[in-house]
PDB file of N, CA, C and O in Angstrom:
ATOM      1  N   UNK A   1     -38.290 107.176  39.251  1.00  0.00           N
ATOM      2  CA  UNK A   1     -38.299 108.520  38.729  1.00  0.00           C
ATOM      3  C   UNK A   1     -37.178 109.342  39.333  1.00  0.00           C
ATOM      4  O   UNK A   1     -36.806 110.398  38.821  1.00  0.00           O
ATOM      5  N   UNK A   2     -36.669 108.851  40.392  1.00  0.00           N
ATOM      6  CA  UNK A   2     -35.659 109.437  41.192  1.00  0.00           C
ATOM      7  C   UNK A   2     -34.512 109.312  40.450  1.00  0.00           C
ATOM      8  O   UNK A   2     -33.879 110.335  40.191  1.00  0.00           O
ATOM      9  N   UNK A   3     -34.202 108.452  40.138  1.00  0.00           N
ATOM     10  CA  UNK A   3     -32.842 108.330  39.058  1.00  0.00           C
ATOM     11  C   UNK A   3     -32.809 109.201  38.067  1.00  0.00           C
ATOM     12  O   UNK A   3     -32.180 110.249  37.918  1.00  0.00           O
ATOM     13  N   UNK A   4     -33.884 108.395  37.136  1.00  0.00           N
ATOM     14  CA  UNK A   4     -34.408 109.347  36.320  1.00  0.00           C
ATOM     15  C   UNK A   4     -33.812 111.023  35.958  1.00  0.00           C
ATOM     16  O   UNK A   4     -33.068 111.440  35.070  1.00  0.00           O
ATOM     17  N   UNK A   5     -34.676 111.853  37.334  1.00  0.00           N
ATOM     18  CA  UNK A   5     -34.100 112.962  37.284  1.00  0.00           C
ATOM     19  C   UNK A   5     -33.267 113.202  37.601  1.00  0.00           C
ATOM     20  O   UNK A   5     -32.880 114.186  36.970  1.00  0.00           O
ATOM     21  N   UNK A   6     -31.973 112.626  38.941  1.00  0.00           N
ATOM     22  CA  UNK A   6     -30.673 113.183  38.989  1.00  0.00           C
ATOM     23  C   UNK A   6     -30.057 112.491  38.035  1.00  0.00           C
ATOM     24  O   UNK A   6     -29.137 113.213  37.650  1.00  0.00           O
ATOM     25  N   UNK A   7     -30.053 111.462  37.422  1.00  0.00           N
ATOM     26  CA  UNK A   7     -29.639 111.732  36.062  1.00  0.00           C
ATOM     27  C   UNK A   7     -29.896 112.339  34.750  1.00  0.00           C
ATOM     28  O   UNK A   7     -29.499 111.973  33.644  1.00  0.00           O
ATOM     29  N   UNK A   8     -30.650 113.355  35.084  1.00  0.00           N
ATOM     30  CA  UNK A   8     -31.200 113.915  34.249  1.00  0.00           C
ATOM     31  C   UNK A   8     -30.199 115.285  34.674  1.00  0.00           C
ATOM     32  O   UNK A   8     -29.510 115.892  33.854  1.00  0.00           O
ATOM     33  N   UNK A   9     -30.303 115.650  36.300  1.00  0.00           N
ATOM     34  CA  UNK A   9     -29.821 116.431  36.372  1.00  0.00           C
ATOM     35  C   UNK A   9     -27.878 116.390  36.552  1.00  0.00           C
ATOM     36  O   UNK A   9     -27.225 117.415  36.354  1.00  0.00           O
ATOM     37  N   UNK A  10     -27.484 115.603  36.782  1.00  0.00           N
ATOM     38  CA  UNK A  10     -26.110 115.324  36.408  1.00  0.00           C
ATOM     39  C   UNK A  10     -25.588 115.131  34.944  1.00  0.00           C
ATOM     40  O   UNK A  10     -24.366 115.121  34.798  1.00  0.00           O
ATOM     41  N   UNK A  11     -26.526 114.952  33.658  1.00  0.00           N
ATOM     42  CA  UNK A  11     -26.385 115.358  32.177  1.00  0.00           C
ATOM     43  C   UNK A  11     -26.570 116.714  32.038  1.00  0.00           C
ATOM     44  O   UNK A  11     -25.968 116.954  30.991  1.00  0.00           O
ATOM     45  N   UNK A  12     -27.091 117.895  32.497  1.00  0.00           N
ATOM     46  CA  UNK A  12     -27.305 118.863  32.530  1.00  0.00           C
ATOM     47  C   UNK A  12     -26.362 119.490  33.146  1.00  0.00           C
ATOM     48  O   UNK A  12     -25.986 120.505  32.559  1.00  0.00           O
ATOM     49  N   UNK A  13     -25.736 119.199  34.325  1.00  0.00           N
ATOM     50  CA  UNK A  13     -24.355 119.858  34.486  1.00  0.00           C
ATOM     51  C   UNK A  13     -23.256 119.117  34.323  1.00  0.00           C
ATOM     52  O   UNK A  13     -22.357 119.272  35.150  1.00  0.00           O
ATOM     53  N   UNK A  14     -23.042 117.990  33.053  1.00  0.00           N
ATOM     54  CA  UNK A  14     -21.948 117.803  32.414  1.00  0.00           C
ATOM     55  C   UNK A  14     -22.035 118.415  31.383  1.00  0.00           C
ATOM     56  O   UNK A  14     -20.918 118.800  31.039  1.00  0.00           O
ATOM     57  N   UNK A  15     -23.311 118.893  30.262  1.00  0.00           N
ATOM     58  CA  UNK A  15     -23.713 119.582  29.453  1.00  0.00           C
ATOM     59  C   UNK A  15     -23.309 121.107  29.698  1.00  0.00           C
ATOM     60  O   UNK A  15     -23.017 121.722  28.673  1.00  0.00           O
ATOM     61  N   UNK A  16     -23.249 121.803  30.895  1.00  0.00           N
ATOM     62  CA  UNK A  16     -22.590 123.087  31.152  1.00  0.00           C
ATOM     63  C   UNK A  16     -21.543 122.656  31.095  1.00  0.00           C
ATOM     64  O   UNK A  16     -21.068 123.008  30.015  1.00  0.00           O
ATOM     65  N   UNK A  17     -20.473 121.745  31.944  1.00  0.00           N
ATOM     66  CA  UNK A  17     -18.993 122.055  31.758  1.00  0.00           C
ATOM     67  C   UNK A  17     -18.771 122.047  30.404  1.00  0.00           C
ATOM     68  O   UNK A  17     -18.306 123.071  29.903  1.00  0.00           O
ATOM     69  N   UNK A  18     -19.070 120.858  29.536  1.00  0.00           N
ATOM     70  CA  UNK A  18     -18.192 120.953  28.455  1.00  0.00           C
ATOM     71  C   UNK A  18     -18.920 122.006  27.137  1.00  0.00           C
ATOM     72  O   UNK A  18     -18.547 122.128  25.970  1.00  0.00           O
ATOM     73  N   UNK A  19     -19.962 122.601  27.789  1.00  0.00           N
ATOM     74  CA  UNK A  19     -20.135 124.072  27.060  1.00  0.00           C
ATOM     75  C   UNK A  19     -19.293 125.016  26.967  1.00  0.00           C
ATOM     76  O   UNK A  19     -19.078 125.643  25.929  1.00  0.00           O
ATOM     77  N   UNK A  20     -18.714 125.208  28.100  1.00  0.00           N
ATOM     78  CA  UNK A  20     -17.468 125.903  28.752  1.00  0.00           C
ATOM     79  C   UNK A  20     -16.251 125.832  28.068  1.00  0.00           C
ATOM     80  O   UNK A  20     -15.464 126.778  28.099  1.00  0.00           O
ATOM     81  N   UNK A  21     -16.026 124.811  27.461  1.00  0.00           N
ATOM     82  CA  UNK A  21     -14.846 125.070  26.746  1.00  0.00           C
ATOM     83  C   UNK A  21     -15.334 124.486  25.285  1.00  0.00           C
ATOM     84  O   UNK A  21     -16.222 123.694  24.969  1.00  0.00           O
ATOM     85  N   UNK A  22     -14.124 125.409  24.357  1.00  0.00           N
ATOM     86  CA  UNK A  22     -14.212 125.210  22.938  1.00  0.00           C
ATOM     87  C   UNK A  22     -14.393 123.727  22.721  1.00  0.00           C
ATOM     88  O   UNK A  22     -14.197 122.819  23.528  1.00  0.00           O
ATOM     89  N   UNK A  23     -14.919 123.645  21.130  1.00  0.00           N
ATOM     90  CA  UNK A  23     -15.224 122.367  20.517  1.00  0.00           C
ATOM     91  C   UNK A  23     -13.530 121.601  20.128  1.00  0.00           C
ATOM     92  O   UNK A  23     -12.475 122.202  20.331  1.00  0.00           O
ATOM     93  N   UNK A  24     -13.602 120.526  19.688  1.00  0.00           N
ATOM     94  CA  UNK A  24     -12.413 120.083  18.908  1.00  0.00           C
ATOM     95  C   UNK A  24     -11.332 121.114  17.876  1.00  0.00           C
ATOM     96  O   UNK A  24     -10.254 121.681  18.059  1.00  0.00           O
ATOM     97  N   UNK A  25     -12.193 120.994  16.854  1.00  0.00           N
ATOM     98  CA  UNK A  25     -12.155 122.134  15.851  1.00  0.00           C
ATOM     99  C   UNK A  25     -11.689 123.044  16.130  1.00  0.00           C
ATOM    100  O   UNK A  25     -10.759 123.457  15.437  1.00  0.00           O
ATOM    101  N   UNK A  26     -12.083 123.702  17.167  1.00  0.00           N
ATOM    102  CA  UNK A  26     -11.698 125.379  17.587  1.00  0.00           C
ATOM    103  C   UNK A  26     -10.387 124.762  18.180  1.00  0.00           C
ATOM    104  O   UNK A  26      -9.390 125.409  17.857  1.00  0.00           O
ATOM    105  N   UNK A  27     -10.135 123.645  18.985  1.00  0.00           N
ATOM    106  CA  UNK A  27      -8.759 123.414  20.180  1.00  0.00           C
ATOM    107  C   UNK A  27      -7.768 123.448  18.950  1.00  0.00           C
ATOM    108  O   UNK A  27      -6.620 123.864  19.105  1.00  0.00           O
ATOM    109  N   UNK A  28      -8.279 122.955  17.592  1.00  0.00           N
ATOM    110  CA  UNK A  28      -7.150 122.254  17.108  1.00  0.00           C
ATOM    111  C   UNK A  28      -6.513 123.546  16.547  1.00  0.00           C
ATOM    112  O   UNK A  28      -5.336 123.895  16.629  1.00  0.00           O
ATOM    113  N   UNK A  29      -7.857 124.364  15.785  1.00  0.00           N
ATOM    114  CA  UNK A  29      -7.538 125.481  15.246  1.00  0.00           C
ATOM    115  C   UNK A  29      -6.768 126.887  15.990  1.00  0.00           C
ATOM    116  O   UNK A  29      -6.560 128.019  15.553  1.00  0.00           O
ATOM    117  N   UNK A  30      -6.458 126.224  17.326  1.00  0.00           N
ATOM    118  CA  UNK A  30      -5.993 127.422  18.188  1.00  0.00           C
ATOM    119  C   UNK A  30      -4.508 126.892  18.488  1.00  0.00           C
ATOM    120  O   UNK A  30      -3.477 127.560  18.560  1.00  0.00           O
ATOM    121  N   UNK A  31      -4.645 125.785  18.612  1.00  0.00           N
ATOM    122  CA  UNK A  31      -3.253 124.602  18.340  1.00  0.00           C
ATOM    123  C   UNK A  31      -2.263 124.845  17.210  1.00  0.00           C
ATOM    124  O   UNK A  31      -1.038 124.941  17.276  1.00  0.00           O
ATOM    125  N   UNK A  32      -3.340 124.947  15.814  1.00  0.00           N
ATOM    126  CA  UNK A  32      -2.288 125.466  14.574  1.00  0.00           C
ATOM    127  C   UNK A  32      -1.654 126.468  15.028  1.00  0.00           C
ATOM    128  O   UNK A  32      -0.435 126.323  15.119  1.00  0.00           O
ATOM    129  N   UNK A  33      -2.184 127.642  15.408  1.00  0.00           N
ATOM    130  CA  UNK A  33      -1.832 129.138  15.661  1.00  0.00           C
ATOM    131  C   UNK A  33      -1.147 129.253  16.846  1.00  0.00           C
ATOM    132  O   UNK A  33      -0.494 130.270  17.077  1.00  0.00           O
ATOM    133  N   UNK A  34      -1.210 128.332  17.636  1.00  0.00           N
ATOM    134  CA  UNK A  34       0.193 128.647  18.807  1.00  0.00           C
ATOM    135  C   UNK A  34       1.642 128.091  18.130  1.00  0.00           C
ATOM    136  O   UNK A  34       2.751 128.487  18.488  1.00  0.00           O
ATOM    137  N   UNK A  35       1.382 127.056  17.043  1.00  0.00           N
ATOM    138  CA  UNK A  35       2.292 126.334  16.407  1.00  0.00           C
ATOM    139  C   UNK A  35       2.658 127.426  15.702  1.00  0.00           C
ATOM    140  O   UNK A  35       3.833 127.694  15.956  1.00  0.00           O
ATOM    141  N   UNK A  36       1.969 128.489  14.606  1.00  0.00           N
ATOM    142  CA  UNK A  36       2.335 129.052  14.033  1.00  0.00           C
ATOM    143  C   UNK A  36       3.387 130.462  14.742  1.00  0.00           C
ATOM    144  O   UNK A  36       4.413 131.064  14.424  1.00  0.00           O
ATOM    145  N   UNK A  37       2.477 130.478  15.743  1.00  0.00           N
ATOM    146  CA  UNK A  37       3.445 131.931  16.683  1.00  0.00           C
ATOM    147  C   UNK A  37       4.971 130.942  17.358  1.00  0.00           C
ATOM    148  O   UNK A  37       6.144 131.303  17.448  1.00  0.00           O
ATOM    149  N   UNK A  38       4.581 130.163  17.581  1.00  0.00           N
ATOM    150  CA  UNK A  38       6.027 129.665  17.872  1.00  0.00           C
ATOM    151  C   UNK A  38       7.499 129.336  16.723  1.00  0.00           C
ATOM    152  O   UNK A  38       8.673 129.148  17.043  1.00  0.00           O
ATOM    153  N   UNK A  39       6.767 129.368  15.111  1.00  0.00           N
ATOM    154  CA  UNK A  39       7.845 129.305  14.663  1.00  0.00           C
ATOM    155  C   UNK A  39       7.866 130.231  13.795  1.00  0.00           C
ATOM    156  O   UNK A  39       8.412 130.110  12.698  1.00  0.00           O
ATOM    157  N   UNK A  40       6.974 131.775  14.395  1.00  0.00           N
ATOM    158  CA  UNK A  40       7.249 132.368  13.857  1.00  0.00           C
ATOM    159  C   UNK A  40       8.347 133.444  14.882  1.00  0.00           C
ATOM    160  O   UNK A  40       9.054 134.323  14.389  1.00  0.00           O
ATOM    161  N   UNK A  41       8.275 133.117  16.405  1.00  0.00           N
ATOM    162  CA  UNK A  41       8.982 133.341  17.145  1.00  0.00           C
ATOM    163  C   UNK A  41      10.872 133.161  17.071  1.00  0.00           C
ATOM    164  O   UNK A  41      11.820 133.922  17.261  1.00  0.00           O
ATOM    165  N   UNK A  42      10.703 131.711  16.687  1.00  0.00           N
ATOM    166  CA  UNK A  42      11.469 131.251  16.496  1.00  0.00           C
ATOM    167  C   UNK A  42      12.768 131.723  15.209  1.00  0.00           C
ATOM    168  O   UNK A  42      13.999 131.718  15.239  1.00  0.00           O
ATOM    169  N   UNK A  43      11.857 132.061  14.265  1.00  0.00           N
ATOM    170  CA  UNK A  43      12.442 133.387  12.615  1.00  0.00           C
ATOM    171  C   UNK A  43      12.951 134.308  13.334  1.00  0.00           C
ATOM    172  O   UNK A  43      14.121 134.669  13.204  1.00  0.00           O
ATOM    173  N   UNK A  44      12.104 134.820  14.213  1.00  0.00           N
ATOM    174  CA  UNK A  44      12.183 136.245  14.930  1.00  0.00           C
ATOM    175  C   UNK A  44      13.604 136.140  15.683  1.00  0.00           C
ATOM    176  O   UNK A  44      14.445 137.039  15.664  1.00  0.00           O
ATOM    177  N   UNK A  45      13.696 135.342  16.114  1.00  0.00           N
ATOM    178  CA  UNK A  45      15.196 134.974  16.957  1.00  0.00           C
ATOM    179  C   UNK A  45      16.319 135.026  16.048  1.00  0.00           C
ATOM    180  O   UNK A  45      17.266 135.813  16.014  1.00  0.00           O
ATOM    181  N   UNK A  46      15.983 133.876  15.199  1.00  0.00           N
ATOM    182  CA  UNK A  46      16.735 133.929  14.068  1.00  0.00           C
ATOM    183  C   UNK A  46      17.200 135.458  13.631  1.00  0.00           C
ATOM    184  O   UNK A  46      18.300 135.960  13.862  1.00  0.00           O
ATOM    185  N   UNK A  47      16.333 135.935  13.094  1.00  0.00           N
ATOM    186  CA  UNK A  47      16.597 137.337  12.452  1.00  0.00           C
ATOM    187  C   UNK A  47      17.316 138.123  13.347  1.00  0.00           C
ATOM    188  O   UNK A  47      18.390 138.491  12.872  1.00  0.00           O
ATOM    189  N   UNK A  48      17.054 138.569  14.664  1.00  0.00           N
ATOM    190  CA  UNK A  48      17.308 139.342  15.200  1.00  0.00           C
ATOM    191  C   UNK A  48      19.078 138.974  15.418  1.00  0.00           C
ATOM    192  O   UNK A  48      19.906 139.866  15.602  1.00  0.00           O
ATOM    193  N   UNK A  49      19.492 137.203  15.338  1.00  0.00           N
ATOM    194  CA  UNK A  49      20.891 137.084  15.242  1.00  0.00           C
ATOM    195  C   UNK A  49      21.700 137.584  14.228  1.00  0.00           C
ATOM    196  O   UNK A  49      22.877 137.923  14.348  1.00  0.00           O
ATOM    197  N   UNK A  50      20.809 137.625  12.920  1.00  0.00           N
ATOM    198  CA  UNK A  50      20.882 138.130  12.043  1.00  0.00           C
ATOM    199  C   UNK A  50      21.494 139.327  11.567  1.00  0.00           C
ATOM    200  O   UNK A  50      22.359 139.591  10.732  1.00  0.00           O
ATOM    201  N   UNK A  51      20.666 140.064  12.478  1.00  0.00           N
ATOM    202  CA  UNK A  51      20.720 141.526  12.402  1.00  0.00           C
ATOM    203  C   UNK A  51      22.081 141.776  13.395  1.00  0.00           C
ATOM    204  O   UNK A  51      22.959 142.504  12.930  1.00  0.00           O
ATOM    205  N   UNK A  52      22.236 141.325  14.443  1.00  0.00           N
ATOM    206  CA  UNK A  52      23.142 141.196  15.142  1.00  0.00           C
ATOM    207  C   UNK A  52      24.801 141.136  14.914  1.00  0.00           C
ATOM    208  O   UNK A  52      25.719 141.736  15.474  1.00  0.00           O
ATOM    209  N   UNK A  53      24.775 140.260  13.965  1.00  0.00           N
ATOM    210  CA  UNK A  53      25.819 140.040  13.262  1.00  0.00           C
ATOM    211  C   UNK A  53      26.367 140.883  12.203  1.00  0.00           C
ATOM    212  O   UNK A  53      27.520 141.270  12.007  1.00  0.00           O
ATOM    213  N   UNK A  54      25.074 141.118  11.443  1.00  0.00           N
ATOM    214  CA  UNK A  54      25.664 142.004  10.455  1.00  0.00           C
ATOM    215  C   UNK A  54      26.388 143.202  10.978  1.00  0.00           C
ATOM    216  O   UNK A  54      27.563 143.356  10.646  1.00  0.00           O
ATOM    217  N   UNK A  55      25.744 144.150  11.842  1.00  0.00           N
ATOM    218  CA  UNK A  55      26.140 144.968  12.916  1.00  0.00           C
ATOM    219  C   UNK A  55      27.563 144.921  13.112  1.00  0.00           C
ATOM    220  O   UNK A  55      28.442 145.720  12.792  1.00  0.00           O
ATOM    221  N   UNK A  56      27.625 143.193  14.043  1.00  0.00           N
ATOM    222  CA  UNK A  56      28.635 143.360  14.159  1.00  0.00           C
ATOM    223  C   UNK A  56      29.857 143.251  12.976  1.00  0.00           C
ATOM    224  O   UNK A  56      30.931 143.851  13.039  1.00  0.00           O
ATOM    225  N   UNK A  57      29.506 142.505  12.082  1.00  0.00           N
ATOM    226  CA  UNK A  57      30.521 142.385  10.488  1.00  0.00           C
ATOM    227  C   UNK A  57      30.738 144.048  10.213  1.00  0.00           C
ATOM    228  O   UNK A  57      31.880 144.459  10.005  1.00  0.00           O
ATOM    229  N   UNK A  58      29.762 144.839  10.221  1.00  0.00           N
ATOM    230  CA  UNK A  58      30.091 145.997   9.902  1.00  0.00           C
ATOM    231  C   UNK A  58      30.872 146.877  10.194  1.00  0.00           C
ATOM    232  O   UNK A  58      31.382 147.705   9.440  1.00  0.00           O
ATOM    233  N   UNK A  59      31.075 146.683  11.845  1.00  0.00           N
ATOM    234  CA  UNK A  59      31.907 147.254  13.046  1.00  0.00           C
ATOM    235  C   UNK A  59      33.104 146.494  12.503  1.00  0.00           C
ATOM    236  O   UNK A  59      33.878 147.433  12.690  1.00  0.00           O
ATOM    237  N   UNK A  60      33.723 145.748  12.088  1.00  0.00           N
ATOM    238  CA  UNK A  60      34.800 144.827  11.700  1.00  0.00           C
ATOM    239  C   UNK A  60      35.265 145.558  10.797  1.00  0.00           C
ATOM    240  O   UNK A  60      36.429 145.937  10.931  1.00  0.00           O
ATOM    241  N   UNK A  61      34.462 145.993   9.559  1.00  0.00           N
ATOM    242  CA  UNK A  61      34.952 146.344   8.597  1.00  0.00           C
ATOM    243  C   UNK A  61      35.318 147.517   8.295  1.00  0.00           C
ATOM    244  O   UNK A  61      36.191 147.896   7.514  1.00  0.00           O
ATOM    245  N   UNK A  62      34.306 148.328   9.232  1.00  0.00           N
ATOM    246  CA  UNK A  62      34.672 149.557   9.644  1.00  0.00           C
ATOM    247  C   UNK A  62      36.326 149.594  10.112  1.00  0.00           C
ATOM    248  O   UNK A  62      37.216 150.249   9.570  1.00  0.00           O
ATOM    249  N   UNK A  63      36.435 148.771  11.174  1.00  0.00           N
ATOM    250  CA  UNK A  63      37.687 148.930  11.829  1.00  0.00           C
ATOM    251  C   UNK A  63      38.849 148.838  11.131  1.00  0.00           C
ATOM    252  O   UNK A  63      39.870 149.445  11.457  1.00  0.00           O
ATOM    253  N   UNK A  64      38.739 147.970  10.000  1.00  0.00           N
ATOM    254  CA  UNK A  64      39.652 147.713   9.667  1.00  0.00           C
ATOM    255  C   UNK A  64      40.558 148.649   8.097  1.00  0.00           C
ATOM    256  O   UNK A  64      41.636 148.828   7.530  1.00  0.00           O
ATOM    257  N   UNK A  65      39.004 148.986   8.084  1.00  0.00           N
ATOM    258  CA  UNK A  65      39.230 150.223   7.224  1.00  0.00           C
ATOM    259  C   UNK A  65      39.930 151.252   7.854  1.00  0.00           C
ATOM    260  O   UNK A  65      40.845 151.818   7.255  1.00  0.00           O
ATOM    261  N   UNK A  66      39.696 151.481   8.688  1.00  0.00           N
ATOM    262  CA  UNK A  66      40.235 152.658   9.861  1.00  0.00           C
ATOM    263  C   UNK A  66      42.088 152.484  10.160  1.00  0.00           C
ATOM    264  O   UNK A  66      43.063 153.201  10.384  1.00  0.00           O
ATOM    265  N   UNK A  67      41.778 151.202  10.002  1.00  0.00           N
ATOM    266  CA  UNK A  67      43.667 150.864  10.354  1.00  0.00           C
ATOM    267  C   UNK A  67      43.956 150.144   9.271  1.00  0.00           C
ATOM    268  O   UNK A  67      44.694 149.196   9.536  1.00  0.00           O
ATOM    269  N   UNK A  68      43.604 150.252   7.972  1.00  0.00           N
ATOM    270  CA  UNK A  68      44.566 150.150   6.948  1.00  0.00           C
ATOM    271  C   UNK A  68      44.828 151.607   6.658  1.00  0.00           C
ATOM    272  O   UNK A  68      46.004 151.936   6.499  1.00  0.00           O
ATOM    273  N   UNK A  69      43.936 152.468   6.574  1.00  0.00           N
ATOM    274  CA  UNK A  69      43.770 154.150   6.443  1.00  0.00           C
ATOM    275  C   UNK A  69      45.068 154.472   7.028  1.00  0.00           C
ATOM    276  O   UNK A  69      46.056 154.750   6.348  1.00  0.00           O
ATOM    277  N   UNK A  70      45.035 154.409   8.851  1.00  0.00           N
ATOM    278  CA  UNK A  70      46.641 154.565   9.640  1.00  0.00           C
ATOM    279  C   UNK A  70      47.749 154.350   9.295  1.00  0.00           C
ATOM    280  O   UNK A  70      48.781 155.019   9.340  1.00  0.00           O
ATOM    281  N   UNK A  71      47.400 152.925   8.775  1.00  0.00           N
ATOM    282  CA  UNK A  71      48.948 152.104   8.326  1.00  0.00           C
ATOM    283  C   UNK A  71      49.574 152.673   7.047  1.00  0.00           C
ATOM    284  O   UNK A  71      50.765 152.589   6.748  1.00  0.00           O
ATOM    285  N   UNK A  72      48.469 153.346   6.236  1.00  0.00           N
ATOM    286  CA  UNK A  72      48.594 153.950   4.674  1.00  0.00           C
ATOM    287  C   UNK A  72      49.643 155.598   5.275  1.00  0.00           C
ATOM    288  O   UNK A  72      50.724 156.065   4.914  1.00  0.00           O
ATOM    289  N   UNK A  73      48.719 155.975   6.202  1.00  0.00           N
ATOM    290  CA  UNK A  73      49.247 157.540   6.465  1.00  0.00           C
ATOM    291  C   UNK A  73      50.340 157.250   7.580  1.00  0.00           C
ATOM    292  O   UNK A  73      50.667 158.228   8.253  1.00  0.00           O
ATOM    293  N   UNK A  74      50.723 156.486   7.759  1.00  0.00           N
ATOM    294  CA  UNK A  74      51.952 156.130   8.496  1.00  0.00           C
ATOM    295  C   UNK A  74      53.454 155.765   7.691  1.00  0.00           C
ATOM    296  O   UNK A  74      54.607 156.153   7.880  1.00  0.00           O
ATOM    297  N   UNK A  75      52.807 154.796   6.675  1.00  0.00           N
ATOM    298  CA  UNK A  75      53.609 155.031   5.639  1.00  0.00           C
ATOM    299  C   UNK A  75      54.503 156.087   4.921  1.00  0.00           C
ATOM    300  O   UNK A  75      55.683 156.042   4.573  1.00  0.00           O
ATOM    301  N   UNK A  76      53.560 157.039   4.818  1.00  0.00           N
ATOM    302  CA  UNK A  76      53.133 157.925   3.622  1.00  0.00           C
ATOM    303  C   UNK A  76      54.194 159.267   3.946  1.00  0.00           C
ATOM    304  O   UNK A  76      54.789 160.055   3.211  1.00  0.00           O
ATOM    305  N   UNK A  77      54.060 159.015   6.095  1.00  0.00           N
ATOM    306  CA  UNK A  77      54.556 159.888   6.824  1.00  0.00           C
ATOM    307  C   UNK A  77      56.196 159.783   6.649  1.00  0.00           C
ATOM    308  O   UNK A  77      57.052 160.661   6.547  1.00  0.00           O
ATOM    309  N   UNK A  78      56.290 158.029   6.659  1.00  0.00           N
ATOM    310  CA  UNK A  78      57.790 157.603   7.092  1.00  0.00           C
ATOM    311  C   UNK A  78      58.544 158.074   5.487  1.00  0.00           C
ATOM    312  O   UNK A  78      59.712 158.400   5.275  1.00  0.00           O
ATOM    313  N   UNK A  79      57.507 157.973   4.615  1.00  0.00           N
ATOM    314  CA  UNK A  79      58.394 158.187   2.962  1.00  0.00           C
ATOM    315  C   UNK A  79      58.394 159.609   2.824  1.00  0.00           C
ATOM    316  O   UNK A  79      58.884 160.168   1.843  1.00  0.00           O
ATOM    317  N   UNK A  80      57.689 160.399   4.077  1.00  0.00           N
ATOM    318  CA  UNK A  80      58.054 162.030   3.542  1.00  0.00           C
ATOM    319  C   UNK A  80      59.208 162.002   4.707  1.00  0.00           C
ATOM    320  O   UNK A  80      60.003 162.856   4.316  1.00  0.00           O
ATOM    321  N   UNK A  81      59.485 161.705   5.382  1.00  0.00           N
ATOM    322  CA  UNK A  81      60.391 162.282   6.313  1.00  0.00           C
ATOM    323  C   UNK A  81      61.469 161.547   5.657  1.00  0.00           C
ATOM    324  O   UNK A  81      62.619 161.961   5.511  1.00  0.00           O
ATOM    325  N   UNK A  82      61.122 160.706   5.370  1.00  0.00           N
ATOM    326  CA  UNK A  82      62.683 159.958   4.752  1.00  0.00           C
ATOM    327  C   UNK A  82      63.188 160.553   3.147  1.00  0.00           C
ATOM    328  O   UNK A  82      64.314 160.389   2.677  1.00  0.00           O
ATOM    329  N   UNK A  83      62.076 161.248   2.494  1.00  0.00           N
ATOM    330  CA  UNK A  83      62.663 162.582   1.429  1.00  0.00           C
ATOM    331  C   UNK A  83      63.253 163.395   1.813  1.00  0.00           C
ATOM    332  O   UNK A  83      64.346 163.676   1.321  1.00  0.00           O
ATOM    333  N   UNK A  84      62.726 164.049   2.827  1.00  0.00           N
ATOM    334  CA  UNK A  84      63.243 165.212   3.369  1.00  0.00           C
ATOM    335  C   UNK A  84      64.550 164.866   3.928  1.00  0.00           C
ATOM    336  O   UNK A  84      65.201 165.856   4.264  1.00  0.00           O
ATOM    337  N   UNK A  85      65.231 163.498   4.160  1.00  0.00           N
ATOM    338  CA  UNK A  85      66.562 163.300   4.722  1.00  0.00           C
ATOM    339  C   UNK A  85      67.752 163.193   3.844  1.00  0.00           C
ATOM    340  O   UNK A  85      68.932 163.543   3.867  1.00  0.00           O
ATOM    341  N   UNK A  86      66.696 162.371   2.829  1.00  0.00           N
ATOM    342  CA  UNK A  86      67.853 162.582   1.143  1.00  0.00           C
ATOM    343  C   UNK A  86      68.683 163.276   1.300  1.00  0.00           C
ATOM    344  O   UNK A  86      69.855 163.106   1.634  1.00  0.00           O
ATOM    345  N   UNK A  87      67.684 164.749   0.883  1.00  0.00           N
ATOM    346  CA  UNK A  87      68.816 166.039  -0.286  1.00  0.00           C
ATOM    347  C   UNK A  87      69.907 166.612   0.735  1.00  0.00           C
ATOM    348  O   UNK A  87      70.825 167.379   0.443  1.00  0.00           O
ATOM    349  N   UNK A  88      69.554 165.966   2.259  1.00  0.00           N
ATOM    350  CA  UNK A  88      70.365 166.611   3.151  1.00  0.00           C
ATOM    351  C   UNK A  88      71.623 166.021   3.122  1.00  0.00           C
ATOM    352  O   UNK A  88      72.630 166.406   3.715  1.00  0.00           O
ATOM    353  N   UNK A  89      71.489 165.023   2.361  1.00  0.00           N
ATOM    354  CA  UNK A  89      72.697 164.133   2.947  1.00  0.00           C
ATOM    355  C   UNK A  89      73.244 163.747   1.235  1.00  0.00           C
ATOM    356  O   UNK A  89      74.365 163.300   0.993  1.00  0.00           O
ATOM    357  N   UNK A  90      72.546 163.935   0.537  1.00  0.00           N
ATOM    358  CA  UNK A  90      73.154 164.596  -0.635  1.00  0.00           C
ATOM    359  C   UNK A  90      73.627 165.632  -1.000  1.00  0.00           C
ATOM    360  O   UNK A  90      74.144 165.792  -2.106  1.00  0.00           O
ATOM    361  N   UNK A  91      73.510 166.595  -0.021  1.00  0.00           N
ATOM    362  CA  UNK A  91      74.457 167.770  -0.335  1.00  0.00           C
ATOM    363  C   UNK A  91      75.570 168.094   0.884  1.00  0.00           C
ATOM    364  O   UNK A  91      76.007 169.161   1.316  1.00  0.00           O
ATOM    365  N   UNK A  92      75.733 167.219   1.109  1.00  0.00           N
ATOM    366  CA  UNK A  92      77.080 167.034   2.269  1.00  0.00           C
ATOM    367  C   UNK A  92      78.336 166.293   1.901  1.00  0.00           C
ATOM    368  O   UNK A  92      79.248 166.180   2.720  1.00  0.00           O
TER     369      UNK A  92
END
């Protein structure tokens, strides 16, 4: 009878531990969902390079708008000053 009950009572506290933690089902179903946060982590990275870039493409285009603009009114400058040298030197 001695056996008996500490094996009775050593099924009873293997019966608590694995009460203690989730069933299969639940491990696996918590398994999908770390899988799922990880590649949804993973988009998230993605995107944020994403976003990153465009940013920076924008800053590019910006710039370059900015110094064709210069190069236009630099031009624009050298063909008025160079009118204004004409009539001078046409009437000499």
């Amino acid at each position: 009878m001695s056996f008996i009950s500490s094996f009775s009572l050593e099924y009873d506290a293997l019966a608590k531990v694995i009460q203690q933690h989730p069933d299969r089902h639940e491990t696996l179903k918590q398994l999908e969902a770390l899988k799922e946060l990880q590649q949804l982590s993973h988009i998230k990275e993605n995107v944020d390079k994403l976003e990153l870039r465009k940013k920076q493409f924008h800053v590019l285009l910006s710039t370059i708008q900015e110094l064709q603009q210069t190069l236009e009114n630099d031009e624009k400058s050298d063909n008025d000053d160079n009118s204004q040298e004409s009539p001078a030197e046409n009437g000499e």
